[in-house]
N, C-alpha and C positions, 0 to 999 in steps of 0.2 A: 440579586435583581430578579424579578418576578417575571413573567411574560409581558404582562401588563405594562410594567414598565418600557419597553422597548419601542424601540419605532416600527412603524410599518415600512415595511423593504421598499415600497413606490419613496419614499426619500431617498433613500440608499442611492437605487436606483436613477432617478432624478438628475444625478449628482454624475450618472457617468453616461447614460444617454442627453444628449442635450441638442442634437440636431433632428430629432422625428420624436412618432406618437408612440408612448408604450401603452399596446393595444390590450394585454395582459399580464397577470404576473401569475404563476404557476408556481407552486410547491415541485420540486426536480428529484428524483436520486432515491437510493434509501441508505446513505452514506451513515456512519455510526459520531462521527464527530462534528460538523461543521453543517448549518443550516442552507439550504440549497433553493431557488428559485429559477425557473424559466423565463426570458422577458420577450413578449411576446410583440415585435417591433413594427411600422409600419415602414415599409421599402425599404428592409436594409436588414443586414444577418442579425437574427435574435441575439441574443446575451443570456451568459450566464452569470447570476448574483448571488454570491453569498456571503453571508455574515462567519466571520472564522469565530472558531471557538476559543476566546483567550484563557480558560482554562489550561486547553492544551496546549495551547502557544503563545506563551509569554508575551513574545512579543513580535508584535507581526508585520513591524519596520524590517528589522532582521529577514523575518519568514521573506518577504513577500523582496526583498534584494535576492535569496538566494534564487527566488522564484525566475525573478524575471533575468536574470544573469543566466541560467541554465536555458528558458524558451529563448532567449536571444542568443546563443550561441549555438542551439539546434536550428534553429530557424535559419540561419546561415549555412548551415552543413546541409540543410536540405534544399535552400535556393540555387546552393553551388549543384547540386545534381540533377538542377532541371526542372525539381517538382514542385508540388503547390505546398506552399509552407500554412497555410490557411485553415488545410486539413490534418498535417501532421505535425505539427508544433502548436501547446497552447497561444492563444492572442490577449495577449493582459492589457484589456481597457484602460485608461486612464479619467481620471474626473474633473472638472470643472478646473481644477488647480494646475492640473498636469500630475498628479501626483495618482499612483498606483493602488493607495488605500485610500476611504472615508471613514471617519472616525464621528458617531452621530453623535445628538446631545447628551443620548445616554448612555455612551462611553464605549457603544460596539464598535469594531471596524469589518469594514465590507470591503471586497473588491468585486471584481466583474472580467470576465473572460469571455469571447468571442463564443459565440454557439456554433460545433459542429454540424450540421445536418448528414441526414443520407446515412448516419452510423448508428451502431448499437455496441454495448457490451453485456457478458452473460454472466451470472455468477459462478454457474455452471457451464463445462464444456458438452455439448450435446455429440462430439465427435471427436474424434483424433484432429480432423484436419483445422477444426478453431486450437486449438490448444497450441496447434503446434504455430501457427500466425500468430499467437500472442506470443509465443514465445521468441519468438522471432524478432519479434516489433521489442519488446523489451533488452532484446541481446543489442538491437541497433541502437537503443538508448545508450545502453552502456558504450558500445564503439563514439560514438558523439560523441560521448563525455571526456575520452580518453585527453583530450589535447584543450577542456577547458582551459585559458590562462587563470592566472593565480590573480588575488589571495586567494586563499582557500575558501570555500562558504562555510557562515555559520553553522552553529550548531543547535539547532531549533529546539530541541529537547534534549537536551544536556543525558549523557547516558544512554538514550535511546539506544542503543546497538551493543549495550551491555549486557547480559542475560544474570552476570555476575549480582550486580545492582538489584536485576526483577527477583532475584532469588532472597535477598537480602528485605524487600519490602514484602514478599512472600509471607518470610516468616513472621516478618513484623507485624503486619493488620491477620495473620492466622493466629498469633500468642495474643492479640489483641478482642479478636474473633465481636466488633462495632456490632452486628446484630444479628449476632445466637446463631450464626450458621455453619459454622465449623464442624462440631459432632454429626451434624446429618453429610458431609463428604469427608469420612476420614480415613474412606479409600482412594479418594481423589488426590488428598495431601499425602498417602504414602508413593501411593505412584510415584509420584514428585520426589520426597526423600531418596526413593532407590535408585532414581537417577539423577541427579543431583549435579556429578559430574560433569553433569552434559551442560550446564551453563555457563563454566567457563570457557570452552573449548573457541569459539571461533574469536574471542579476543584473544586468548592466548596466542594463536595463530598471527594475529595481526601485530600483536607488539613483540613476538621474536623475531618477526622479520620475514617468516614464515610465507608468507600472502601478501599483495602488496594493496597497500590501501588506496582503494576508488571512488569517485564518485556513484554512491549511489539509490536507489530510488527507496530504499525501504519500506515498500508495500505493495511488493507486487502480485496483489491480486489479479484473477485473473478480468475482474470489475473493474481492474485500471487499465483496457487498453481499447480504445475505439474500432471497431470491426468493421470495414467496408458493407453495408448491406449489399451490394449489387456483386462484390469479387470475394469478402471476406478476409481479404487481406486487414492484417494488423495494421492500421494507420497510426495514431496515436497515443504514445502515454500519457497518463493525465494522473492529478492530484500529486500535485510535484512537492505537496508541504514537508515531508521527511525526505527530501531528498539532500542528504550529507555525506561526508566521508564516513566511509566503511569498508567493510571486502564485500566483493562480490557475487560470495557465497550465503552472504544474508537474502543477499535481492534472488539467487535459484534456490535458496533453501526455499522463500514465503510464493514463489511460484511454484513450486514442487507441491507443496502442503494443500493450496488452495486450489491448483489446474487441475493436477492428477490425482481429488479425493473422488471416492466412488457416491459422496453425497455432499449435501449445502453442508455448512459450517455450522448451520446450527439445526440439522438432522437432530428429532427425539428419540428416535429408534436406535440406537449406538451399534446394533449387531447389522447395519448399515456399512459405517463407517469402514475405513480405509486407502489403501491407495491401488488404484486401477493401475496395470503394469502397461497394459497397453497405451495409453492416456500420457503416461508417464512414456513410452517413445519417444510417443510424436513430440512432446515437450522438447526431449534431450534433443531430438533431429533439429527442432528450428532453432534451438537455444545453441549450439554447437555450428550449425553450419552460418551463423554471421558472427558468432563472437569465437570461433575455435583460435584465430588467430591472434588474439590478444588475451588468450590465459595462458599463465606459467603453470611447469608442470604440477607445483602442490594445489593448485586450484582445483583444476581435472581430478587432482587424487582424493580430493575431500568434498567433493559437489555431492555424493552421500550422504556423510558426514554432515554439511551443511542442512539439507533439506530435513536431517532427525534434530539436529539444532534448533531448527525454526518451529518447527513443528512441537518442540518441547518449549518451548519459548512461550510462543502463543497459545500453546493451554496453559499452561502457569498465570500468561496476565488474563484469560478470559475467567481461570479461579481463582485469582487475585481479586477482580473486581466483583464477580459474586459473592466470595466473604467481605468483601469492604461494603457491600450494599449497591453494587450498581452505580457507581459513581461515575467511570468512565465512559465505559461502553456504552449506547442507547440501547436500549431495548421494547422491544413491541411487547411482552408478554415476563410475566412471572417465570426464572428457571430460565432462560436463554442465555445467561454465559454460563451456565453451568452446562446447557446442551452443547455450547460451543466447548467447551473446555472438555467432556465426553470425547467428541468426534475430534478433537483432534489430540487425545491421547491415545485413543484407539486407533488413531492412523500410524501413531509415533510406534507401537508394539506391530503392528500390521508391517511399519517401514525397517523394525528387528527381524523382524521373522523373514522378508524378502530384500535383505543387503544386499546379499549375493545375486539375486536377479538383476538388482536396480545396478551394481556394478558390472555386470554385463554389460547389460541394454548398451552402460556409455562406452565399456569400450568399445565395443561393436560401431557406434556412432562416430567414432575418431577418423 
């Protein structure tokens, strides 16, 4: 389907404001998957509209149950404490039908979430003391989830939390190498080979019994959590679409990798790259001090371990989708998941060379 093809979001939209004027519709985010708009409303809290990407999510009946099954059971955990659920749990609009999705003529679906105001998120932590409020605000995510009831939520992308799997299609579109890109990084592909090892590791973990398996957000950037503008405090997580069963250690590995690098993710200069120890405290401090009390000890013993995991993870599929040709990831410029893929193999050799620090820091934080 072409652009052309598609509708313009004011339908979408349409379909789930139905009582005021939408005064504007704004382009939102610079999110890498899922197309994003502002609604700009007349007396009454904006909206947020986006069209999901069914490439990456099959199917977005599924998605968009685990969705609202997870803000609706935080949303309760936060009313029971007094506070405004408004601000710290997403608000998943409903449309015309009552129903959670719209699905237009030309076969996208949309949904729509209440607009926070008063917040921001960084990509970058300008300070120890944001870092460690996201971290924070993520650890509380996890506490909420502890006592979801069952069934279990789907699983939106089948293997997603495999690394086993990305290694496997690694090698496949690299033997395949769609358009001619392979020889020009086949320093990037040994990297990969000599660690290798490291993909299996936090499934292993999960199916000996080792870890126990949680609900959790798998993408914890540090771009997913809402920032008080006035206190700074971590409000909200957001972009709940990967949020599945997993360990624990995926969601502080991909905060590790992304709060505590010493540049953006897709830094050109790679002698940039790595991970800020300091950065990496204040993280451990707020991530430890609301969730210390619901990790078992192999968890604590591999929250290292976790963050070289993820970190090896995510440059693999950032040079996975460079030799496939830019399929998944969006990209603004020619070479941007290969700069992604850079910066955060340089963080993963940066995160070998300083273990022994990084296991300090947490014991010390206990």
């Amino acid at each position: 389907m072409t652009r052309s093809d598609r509708s313009h979001p004011l339908i979408a939209a349409r379909h789930f404001v139905r009582d005021c004027e939408i005064l504007r519709i704004e382009p939102w985010g610079d999110g890498h998957i899922n197309d994003t708009w502002r609604l700009r409303l007349a007396g009454r809290t904006d909206g947020l509209l986006q069209r999901i990407n069914t490439d990456v999510f099959r199917n977005p009946v599924l998605l968009m149950e685990n969705i609202q099954r997870v803000a609706a059971h935080i949303r309760g955990v936060v009313e029971a404490a007094g506070q405004d659920p408004t601000r710290r749990v997403l608000t998943v609009m409903t449309a015309a039908d009552g129903a959670n999705l719209f699905r237009d003529a030309a076969g996208d679906y949309w949904r729509c979430y209440g607009f926070i105001a008063g917040v921001h998120s960084l990509n970058r932590a300008e300070n120890p003391g944001q870092i460690e409020s996201a971290a924070r605000a993520f650890a509380r995510f996890q506490k909420y989830l502890v006592d979801l009831p069952g069934p279990g939520l789907h699983e939106t992308i089948p293997g997603f939390g495999d690394t086993r799997l990305r290694l496997t299609a690694f090698k496949t579109v690299t033997a395949a190498d769609p358009v001619a890109r392979a020889a020009a990084v086949q320093r990037e592909i040994d990297f990969v080979f000599a660690r290798e090892t490291l993909a299996a590791g936090l499934m292993r973990l999960l199916e000996n019994g080792d870890v126990p398996e949680r609900i959790i957000h798998f993408d914890t950037k540090l771009n997913n959590v809402l920032l008080d503008d006035e206190t700074g405090e971590g409000l909200c997580v957001i972009d709940l679409d990967t949020v599945m069963p997993g360990t624990l250690l995926y969601d502080f590995g991909d905060l590790v990798r992304s709060g505590a690098a010493r540049c953006l993710e897709d830094e050109t200069d790679v002698s940039r790259a790595g991970i800020d120890l300091d950065l990496f405290a204040a993280l451990v401090r707020g991530f430890l001090q609301e969730a210390r009390h619901i990790l078992v000890p192999n968890e604590i013993e591999n929250l290292v371990y976790g963050a070289r995991h993820v970190t090896f993870t995510m440059g693999l599929r950032f040079l996975s989708d460079h030799i496939d040709g830019d399929r998944y990831y969006g990209i603004d410029r020619p070479g941007q998941n290969l700069d992604r893929c850079r910066t955060q193999f340089a963080m993963l050799a940066d995160m070998e060379a300083k273990a022994k620090q990084m296991t300090e820091i947490i014991a010390a934080a206990l």
